[in-house]
Biopython code that builds the backbone (N, CA, C, O; Angstrom):
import numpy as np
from Bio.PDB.StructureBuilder import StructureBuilder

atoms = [
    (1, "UNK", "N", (11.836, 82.980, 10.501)),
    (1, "UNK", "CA", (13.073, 82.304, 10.847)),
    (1, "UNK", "C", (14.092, 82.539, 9.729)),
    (1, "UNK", "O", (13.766, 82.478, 8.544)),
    (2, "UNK", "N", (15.225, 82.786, 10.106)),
    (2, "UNK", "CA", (16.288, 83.138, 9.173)),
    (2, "UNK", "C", (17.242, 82.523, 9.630)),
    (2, "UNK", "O", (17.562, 82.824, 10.781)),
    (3, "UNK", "N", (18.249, 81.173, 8.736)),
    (3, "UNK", "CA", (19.349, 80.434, 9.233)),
    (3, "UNK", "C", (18.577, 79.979, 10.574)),
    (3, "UNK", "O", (19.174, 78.917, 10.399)),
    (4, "UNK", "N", (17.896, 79.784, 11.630)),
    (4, "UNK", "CA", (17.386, 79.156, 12.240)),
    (4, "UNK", "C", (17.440, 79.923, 14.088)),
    (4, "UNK", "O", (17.673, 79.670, 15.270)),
    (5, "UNK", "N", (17.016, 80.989, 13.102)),
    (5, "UNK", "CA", (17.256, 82.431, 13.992)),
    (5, "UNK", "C", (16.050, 82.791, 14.123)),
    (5, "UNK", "O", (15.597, 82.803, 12.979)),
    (6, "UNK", "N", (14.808, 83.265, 15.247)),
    (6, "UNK", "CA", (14.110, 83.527, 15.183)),
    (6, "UNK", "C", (14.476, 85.740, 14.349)),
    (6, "UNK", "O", (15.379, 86.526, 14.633)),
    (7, "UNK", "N", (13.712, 85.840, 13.725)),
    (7, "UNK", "CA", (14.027, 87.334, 12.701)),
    (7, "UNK", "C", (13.659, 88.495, 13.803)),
    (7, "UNK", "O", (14.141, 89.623, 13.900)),
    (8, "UNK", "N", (12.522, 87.779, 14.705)),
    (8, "UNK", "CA", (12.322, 88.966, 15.856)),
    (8, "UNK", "C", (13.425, 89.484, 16.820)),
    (8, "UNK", "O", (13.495, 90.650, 17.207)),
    (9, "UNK", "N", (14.342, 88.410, 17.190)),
    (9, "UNK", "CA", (15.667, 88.928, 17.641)),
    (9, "UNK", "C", (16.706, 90.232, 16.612)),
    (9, "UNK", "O", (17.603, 90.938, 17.072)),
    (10, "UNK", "N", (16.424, 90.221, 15.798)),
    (10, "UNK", "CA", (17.248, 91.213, 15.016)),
    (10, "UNK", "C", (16.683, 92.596, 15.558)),
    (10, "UNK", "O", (15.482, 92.539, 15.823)),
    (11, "UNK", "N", (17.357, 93.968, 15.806)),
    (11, "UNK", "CA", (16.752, 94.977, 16.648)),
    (11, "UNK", "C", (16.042, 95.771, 15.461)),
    (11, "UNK", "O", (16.839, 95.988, 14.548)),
    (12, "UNK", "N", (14.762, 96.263, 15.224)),
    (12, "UNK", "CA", (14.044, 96.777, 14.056)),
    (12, "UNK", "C", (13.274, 95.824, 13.717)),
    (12, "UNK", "O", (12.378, 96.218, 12.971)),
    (13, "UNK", "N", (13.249, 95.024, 13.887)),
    (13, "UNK", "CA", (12.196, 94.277, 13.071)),
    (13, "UNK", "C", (10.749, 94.278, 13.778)),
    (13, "UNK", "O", (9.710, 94.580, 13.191)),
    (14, "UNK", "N", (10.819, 93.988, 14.797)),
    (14, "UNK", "CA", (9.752, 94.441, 15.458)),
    (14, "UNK", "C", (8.822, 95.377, 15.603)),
    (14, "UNK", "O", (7.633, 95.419, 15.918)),
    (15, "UNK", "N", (9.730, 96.177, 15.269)),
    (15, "UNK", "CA", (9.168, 98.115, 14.616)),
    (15, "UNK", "C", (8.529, 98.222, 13.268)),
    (15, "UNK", "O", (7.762, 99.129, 12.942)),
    (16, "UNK", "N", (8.915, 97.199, 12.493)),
    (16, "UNK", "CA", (8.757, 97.118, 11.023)),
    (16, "UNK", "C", (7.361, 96.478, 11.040)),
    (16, "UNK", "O", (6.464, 96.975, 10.359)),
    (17, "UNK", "N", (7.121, 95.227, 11.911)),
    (17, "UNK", "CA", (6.132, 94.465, 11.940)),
    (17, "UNK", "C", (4.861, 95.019, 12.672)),
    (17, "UNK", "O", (3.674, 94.746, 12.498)),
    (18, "UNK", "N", (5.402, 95.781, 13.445)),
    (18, "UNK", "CA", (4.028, 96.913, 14.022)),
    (18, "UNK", "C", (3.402, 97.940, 13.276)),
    (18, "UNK", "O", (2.269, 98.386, 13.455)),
    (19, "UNK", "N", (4.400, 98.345, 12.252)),
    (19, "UNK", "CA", (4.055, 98.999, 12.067)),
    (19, "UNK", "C", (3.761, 99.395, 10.050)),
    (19, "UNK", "O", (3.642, 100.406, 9.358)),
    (20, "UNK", "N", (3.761, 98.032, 9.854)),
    (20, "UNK", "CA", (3.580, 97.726, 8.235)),
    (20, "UNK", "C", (2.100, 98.028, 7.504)),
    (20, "UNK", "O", (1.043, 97.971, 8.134)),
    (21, "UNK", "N", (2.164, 98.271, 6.459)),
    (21, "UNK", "CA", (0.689, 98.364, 5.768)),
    (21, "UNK", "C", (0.314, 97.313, 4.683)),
    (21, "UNK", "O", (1.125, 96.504, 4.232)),
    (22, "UNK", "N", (-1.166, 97.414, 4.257)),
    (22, "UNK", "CA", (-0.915, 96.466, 3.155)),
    (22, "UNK", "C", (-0.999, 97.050, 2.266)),
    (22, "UNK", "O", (-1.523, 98.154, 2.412)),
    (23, "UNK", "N", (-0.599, 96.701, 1.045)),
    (23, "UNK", "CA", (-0.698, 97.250, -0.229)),
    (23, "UNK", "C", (-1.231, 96.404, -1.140)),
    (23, "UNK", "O", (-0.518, 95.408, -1.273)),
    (24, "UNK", "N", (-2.464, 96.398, -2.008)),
    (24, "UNK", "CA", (-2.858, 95.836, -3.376)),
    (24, "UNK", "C", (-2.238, 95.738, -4.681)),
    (24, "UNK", "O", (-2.058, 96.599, -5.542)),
    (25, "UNK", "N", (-1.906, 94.324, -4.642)),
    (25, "UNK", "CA", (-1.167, 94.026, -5.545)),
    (25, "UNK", "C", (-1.764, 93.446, -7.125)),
    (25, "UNK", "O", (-2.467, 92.435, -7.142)),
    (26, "UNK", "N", (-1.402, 94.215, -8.493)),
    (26, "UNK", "CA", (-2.361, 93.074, -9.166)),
    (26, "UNK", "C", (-1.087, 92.900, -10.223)),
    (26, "UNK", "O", (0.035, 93.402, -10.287)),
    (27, "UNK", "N", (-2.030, 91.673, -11.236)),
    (27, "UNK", "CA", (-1.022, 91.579, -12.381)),
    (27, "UNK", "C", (-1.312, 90.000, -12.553)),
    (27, "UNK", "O", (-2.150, 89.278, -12.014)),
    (28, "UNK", "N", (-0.291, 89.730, -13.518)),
    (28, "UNK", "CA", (-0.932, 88.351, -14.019)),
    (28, "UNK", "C", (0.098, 87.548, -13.642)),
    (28, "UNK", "O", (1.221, 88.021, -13.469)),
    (29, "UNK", "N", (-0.322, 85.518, -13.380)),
    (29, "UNK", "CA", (0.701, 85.010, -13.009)),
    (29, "UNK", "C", (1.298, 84.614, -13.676)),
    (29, "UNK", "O", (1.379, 85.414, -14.608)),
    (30, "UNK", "N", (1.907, 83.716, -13.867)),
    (30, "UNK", "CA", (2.528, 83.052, -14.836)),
    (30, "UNK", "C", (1.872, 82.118, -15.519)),
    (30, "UNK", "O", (2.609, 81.261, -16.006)),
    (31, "UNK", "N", (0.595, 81.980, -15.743)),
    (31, "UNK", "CA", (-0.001, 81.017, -16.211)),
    (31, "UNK", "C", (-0.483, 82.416, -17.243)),
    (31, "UNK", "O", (-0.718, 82.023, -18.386)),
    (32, "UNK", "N", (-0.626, 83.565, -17.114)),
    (32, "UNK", "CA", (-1.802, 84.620, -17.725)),
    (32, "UNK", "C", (-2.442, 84.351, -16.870)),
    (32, "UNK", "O", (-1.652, 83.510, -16.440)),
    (33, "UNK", "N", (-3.599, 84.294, -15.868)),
    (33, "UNK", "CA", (-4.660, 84.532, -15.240)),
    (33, "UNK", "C", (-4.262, 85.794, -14.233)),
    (33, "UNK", "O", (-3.320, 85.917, -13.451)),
    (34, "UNK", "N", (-5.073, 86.447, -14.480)),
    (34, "UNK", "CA", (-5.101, 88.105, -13.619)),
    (34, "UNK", "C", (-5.356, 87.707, -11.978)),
    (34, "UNK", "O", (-6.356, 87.079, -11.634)),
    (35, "UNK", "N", (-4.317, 88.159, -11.020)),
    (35, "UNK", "CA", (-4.561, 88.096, -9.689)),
    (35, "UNK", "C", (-4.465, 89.444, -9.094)),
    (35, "UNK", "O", (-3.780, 90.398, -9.463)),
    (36, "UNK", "N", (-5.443, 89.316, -7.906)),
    (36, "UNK", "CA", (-4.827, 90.383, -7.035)),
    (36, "UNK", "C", (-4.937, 89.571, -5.817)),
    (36, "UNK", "O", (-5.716, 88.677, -5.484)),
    (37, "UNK", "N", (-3.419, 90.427, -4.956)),
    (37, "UNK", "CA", (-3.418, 90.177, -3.500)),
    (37, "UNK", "C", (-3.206, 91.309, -2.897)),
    (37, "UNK", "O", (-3.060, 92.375, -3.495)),
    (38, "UNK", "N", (-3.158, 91.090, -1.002)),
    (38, "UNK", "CA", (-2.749, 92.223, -0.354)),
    (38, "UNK", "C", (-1.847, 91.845, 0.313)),
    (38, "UNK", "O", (-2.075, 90.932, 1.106)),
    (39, "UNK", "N", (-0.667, 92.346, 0.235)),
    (39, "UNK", "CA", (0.587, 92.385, 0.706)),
    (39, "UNK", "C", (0.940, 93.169, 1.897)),
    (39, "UNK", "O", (0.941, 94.396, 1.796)),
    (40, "UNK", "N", (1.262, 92.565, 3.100)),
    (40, "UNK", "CA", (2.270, 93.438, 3.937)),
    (40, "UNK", "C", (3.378, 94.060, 3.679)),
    (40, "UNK", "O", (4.367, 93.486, 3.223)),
    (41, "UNK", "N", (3.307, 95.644, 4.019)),
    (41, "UNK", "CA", (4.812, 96.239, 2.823)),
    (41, "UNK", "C", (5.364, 96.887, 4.434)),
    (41, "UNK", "O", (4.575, 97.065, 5.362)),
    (42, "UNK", "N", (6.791, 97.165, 4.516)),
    (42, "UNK", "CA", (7.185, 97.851, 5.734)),
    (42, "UNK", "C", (6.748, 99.018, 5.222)),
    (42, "UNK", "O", (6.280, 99.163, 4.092)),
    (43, "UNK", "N", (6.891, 99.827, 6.017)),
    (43, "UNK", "CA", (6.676, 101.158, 5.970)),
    (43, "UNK", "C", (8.105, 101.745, 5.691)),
    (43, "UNK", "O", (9.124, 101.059, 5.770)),
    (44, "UNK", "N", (8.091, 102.883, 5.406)),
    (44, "UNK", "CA", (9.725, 103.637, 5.159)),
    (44, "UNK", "C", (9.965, 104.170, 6.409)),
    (44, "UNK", "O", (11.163, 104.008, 6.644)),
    (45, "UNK", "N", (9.384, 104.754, 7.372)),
    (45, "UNK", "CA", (10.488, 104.885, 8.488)),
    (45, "UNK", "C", (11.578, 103.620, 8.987)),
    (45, "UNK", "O", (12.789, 103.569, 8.772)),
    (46, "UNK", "N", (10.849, 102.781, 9.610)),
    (46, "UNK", "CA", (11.103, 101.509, 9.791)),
    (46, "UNK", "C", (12.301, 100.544, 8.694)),
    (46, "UNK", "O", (13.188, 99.779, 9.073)),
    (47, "UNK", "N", (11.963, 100.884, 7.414)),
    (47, "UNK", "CA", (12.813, 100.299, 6.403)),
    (47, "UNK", "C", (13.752, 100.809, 6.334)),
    (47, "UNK", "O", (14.751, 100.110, 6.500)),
    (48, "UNK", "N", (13.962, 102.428, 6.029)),
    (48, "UNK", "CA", (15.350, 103.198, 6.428)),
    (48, "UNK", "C", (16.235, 102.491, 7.198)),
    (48, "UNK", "O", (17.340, 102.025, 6.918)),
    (49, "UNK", "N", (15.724, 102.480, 8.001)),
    (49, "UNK", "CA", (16.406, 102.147, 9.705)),
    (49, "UNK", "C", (16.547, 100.830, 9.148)),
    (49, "UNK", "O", (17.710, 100.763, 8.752)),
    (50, "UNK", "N", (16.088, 99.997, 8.970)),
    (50, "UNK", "CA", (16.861, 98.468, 8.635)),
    (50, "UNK", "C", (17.911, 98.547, 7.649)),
    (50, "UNK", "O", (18.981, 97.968, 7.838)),
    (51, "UNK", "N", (17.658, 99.292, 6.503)),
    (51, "UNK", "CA", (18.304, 99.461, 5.747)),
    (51, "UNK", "C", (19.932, 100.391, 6.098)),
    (51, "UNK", "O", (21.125, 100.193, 5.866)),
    (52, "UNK", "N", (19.456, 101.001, 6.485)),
    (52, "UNK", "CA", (20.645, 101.842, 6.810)),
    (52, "UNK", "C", (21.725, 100.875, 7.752)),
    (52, "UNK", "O", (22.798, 100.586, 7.223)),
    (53, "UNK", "N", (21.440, 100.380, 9.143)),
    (53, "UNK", "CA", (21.592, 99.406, 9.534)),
    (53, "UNK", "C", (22.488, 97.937, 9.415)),
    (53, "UNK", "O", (23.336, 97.433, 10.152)),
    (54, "UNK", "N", (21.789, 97.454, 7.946)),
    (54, "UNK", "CA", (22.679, 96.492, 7.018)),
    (54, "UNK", "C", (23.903, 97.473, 6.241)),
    (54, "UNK", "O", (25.031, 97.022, 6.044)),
    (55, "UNK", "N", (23.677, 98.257, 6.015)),
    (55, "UNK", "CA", (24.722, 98.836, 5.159)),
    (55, "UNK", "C", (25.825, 98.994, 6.317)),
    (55, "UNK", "O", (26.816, 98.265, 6.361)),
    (56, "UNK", "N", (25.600, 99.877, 7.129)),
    (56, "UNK", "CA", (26.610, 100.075, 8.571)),
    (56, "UNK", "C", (27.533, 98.720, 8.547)),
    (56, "UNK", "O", (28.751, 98.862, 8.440)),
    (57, "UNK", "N", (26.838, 97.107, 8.668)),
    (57, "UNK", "CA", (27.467, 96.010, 8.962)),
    (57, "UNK", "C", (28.018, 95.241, 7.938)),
    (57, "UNK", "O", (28.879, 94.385, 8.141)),
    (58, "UNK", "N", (27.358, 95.631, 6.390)),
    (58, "UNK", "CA", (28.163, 94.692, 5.568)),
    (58, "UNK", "C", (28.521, 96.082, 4.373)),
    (58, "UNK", "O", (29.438, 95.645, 3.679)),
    (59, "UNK", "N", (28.323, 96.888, 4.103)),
    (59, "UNK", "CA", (28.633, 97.605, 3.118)),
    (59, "UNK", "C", (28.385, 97.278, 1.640)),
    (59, "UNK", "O", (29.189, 97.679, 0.798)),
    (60, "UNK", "N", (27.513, 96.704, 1.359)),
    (60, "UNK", "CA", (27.468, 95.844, -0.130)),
    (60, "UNK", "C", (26.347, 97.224, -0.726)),
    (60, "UNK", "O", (25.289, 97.628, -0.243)),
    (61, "UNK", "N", (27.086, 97.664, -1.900)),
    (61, "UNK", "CA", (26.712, 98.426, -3.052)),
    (61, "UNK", "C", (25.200, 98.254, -2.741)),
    (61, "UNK", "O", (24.487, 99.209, -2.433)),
    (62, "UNK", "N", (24.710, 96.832, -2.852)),
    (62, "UNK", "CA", (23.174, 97.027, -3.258)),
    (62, "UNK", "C", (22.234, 97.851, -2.206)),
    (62, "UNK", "O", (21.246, 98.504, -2.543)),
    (63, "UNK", "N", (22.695, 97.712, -0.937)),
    (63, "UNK", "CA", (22.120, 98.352, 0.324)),
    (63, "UNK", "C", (22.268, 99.910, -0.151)),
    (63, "UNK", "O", (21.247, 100.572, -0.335)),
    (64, "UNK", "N", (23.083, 100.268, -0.273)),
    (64, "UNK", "CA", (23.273, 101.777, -0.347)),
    (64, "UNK", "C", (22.150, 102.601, -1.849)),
    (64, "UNK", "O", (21.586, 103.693, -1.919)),
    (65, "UNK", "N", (22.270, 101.118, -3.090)),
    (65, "UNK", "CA", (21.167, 101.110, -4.036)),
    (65, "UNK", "C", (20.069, 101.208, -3.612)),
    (65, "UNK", "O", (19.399, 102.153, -4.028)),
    (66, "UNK", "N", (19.523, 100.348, -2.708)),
    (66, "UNK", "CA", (18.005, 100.465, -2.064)),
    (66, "UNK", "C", (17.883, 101.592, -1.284)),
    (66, "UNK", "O", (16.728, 101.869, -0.961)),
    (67, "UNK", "N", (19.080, 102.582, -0.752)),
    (67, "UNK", "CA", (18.354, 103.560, 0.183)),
    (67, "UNK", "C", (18.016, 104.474, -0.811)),
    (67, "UNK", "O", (16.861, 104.893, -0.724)),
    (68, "UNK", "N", (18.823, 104.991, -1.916)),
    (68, "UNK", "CA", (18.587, 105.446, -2.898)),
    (68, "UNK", "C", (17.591, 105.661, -3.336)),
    (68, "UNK", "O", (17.088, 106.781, -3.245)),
    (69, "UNK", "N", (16.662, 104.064, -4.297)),
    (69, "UNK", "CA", (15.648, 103.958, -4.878)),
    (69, "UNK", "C", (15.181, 104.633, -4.088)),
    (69, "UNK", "O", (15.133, 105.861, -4.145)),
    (70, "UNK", "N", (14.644, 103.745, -2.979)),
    (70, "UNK", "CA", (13.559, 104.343, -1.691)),
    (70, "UNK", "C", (13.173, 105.249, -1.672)),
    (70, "UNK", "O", (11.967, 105.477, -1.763)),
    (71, "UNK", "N", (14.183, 106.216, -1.529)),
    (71, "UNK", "CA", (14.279, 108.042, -0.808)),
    (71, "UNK", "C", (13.745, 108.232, -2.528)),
    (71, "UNK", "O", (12.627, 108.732, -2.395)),
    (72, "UNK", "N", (13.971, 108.095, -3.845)),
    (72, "UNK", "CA", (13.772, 108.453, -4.761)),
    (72, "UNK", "C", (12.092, 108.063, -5.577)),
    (72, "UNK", "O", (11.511, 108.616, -6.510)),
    (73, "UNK", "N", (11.775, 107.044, -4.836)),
    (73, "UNK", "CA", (10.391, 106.289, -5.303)),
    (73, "UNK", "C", (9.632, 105.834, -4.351)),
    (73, "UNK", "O", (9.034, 104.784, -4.586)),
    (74, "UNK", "N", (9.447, 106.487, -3.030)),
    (74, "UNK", "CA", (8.475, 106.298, -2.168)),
    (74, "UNK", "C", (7.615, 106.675, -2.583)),
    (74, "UNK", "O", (7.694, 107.757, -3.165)),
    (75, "UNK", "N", (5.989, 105.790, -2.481)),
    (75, "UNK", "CA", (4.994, 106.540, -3.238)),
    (75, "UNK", "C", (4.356, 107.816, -2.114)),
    (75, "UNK", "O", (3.389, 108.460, -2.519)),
    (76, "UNK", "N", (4.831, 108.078, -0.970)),
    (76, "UNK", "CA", (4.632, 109.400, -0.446)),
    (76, "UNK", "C", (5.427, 110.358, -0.832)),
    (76, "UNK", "O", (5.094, 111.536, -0.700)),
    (77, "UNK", "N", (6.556, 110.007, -1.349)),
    (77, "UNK", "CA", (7.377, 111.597, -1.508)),
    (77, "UNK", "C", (8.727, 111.137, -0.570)),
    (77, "UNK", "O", (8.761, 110.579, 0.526)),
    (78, "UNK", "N", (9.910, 111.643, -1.533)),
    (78, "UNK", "CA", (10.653, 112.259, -0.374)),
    (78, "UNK", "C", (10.623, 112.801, 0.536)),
    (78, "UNK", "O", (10.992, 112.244, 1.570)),
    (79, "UNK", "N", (10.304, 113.736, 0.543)),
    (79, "UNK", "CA", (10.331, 114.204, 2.030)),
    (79, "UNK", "C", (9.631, 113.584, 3.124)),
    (79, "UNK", "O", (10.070, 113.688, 4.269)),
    (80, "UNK", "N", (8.331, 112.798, 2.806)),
    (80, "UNK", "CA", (7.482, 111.967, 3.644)),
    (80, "UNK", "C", (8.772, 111.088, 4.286)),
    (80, "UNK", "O", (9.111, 111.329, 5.445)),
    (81, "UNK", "N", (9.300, 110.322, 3.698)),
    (81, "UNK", "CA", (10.290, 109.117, 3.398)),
    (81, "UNK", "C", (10.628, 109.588, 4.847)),
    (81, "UNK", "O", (10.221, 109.158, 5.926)),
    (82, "UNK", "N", (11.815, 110.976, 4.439)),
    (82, "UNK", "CA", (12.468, 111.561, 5.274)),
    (82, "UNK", "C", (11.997, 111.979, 6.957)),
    (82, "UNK", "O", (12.730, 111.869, 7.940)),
    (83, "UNK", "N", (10.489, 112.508, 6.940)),
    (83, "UNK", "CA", (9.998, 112.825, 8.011)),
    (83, "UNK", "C", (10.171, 111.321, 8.478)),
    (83, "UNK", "O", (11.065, 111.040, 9.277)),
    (84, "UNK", "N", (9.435, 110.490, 8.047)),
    (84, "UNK", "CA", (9.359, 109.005, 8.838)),
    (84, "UNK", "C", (10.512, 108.429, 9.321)),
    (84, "UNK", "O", (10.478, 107.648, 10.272)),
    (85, "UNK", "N", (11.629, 108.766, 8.702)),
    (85, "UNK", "CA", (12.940, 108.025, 9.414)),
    (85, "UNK", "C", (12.769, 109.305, 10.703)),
    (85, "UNK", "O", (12.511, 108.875, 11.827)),
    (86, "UNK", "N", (12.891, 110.616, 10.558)),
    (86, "UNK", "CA", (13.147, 111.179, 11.624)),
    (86, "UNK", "C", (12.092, 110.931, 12.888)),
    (86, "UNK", "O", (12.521, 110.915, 14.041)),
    (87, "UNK", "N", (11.006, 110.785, 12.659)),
    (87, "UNK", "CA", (10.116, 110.408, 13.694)),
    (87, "UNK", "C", (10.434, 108.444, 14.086)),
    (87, "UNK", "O", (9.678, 107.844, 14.850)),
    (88, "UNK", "N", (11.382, 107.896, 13.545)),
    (88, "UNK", "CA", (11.650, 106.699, 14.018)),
    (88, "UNK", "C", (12.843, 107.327, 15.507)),
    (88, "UNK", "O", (13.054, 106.730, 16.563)),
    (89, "UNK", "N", (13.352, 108.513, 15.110)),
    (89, "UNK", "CA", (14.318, 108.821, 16.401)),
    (89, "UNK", "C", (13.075, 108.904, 17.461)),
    (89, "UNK", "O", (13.474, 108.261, 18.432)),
    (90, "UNK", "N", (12.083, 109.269, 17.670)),
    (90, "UNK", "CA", (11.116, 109.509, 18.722)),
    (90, "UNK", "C", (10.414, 108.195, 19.347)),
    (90, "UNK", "O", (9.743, 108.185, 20.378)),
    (91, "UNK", "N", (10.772, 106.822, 18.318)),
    (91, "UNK", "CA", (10.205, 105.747, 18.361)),
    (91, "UNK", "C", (10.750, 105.055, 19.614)),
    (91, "UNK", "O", (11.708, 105.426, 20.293)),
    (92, "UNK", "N", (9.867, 103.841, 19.823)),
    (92, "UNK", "CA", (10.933, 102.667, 20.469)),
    (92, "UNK", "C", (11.462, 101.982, 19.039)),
    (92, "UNK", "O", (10.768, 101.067, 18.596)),
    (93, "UNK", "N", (12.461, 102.313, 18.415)),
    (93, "UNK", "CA", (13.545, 101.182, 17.104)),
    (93, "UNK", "C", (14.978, 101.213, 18.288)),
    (93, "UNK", "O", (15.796, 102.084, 18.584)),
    (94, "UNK", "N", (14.863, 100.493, 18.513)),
    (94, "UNK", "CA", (16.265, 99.917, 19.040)),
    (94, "UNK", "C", (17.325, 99.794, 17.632)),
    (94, "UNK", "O", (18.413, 99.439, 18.085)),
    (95, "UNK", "N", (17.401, 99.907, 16.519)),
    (95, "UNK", "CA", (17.914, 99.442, 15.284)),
    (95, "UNK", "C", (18.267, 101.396, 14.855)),
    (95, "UNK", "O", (19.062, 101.664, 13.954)),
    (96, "UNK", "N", (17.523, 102.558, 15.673)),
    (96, "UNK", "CA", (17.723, 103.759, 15.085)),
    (96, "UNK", "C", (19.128, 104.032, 15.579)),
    (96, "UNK", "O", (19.569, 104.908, 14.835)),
    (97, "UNK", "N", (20.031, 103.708, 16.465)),
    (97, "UNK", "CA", (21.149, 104.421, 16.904)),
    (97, "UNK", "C", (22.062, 103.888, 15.977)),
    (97, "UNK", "O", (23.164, 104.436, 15.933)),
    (98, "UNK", "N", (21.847, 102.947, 15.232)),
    (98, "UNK", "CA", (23.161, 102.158, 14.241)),
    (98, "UNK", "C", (22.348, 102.973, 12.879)),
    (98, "UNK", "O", (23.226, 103.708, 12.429)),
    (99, "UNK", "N", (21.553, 103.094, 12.351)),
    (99, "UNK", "CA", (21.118, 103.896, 11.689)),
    (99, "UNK", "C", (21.685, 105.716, 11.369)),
    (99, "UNK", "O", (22.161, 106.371, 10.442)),
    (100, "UNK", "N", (21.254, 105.920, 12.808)),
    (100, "UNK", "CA", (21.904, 107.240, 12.445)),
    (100, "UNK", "C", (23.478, 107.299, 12.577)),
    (100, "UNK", "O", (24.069, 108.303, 12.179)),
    (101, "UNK", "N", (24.105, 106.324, 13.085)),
    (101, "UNK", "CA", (25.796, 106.494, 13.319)),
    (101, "UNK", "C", (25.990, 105.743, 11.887)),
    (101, "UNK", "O", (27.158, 105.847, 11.512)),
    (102, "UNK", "N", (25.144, 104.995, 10.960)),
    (102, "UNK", "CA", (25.450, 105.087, 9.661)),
    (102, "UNK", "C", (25.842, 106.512, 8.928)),
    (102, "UNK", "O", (26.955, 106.920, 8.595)),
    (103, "UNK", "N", (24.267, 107.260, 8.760)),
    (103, "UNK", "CA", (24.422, 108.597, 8.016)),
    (103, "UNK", "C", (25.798, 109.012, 8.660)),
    (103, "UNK", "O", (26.755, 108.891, 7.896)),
    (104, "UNK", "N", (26.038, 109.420, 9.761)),
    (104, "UNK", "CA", (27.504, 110.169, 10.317)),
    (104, "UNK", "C", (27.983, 109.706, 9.656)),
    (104, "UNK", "O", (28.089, 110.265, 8.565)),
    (105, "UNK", "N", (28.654, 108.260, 9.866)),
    (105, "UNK", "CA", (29.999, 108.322, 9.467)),
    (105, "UNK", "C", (29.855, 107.244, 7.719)),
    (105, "UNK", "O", (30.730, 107.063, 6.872)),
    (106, "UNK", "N", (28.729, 106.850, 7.744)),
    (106, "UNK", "CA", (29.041, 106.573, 6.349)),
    (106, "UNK", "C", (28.369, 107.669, 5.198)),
    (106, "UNK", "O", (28.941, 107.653, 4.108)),
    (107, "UNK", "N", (27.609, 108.290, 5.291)),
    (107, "UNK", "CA", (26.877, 109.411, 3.956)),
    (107, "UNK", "C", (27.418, 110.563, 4.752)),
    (107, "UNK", "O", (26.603, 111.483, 4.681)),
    (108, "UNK", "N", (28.393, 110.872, 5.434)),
    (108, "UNK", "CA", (28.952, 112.214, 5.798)),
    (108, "UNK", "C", (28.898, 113.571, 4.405)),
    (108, "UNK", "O", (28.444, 114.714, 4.347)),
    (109, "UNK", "N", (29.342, 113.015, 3.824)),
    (109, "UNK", "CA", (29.551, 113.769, 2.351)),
    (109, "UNK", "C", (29.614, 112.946, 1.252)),
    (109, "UNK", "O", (29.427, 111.733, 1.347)),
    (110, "UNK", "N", (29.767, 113.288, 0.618)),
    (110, "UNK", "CA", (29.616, 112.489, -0.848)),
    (110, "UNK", "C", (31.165, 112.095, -1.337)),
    (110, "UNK", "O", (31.233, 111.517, -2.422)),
    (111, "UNK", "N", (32.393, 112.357, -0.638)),
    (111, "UNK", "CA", (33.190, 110.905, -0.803)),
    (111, "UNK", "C", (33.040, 110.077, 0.409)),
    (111, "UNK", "O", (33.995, 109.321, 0.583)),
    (112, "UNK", "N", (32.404, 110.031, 1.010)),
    (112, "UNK", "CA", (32.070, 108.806, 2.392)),
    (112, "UNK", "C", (31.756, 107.740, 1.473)),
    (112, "UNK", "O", (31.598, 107.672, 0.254)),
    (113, "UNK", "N", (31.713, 106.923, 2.444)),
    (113, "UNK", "CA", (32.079, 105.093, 1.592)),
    (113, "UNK", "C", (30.690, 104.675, 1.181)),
    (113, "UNK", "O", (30.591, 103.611, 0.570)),
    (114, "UNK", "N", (29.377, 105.528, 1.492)),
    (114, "UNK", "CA", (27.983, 105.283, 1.199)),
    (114, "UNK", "C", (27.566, 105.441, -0.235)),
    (114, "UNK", "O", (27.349, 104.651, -1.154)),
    (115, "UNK", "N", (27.522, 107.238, -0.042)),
    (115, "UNK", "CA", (28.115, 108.078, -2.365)),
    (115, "UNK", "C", (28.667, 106.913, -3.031)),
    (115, "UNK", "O", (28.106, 106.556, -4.066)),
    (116, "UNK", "N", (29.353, 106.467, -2.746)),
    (116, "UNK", "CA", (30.621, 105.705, -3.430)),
    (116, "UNK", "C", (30.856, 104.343, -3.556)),
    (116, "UNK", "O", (31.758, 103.915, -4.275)),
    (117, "UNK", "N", (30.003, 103.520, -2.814)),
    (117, "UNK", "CA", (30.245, 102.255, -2.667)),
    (117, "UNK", "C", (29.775, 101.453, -4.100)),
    (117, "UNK", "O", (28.601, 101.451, -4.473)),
    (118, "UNK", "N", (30.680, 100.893, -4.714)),
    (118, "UNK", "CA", (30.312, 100.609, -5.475)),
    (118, "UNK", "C", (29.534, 98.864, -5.857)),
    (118, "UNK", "O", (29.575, 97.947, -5.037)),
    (119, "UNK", "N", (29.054, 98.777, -6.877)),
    (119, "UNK", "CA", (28.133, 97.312, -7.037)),
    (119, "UNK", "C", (29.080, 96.075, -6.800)),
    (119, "UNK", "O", (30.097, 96.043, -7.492)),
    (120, "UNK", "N", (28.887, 95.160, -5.994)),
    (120, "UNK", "CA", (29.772, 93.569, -6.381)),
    (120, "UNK", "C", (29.276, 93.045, -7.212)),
    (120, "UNK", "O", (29.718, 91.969, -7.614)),
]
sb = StructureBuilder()
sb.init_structure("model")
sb.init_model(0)
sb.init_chain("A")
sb.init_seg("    ")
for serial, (resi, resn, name, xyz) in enumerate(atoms, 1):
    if name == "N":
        sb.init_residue(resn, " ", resi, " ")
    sb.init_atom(name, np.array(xyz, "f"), 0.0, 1.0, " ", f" {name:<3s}", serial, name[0])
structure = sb.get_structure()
């Protein structure tokens, strides 16, 4: 629930939640005592596409930061990153057509308002 919105109404999320992994988490808490958990992580096709998505509707620096990192520190690789958004076009993501009319018209080139947007 978000603001008192069920989150499954948002278009992508559903895609995200089908299709998430877990990941092992360790490290210590704040007390010092060593934990591990397993975490549900989205996957990067799926995250692209959300991500890209939010940026399309609000434009805030940090969105365009996270596609960045992402594409730069997926622990598959760039190019993995990359195949997975493109095989989200083959998907059911209802959230991929605002996605890719992001890249168009916002990462067109590198003065498009994506390159460039800067931090608030």
């Amino acid at each position: 629930m978000v603001d008192r919105c069920p989150s499954r109404r948002m278009p992508g999320v559903v895609r995200a939640l089908q299709t998430d992994r877990r990941v092992a988490i360790t490290g210590q808490d704040l007390l010092g005592a060593q934990q591990q958990i397993s975490a549900h992580v989205c996957e990067i096709g799926p995250f692209l596409v959300l991500k890209l998505r939010a940026f399309r509707r609000r434009q805030q620096g940090k969105d365009a930061f996270d596609l960045l990192y992402t594409l730069l520190h997926y622990d598959g690789g760039t190019k993995t990153a990359v195949d997975a958004f493109a095989a989200e076009a083959r998907s059911i993501n209802p959230a991929f057509r605002d996605a890719r009319t992001a890249l168009e018209t916002l990462f067109a080139n590198e003065d498009s308002p994506g390159p460039v947007k800067p931090e608030i």
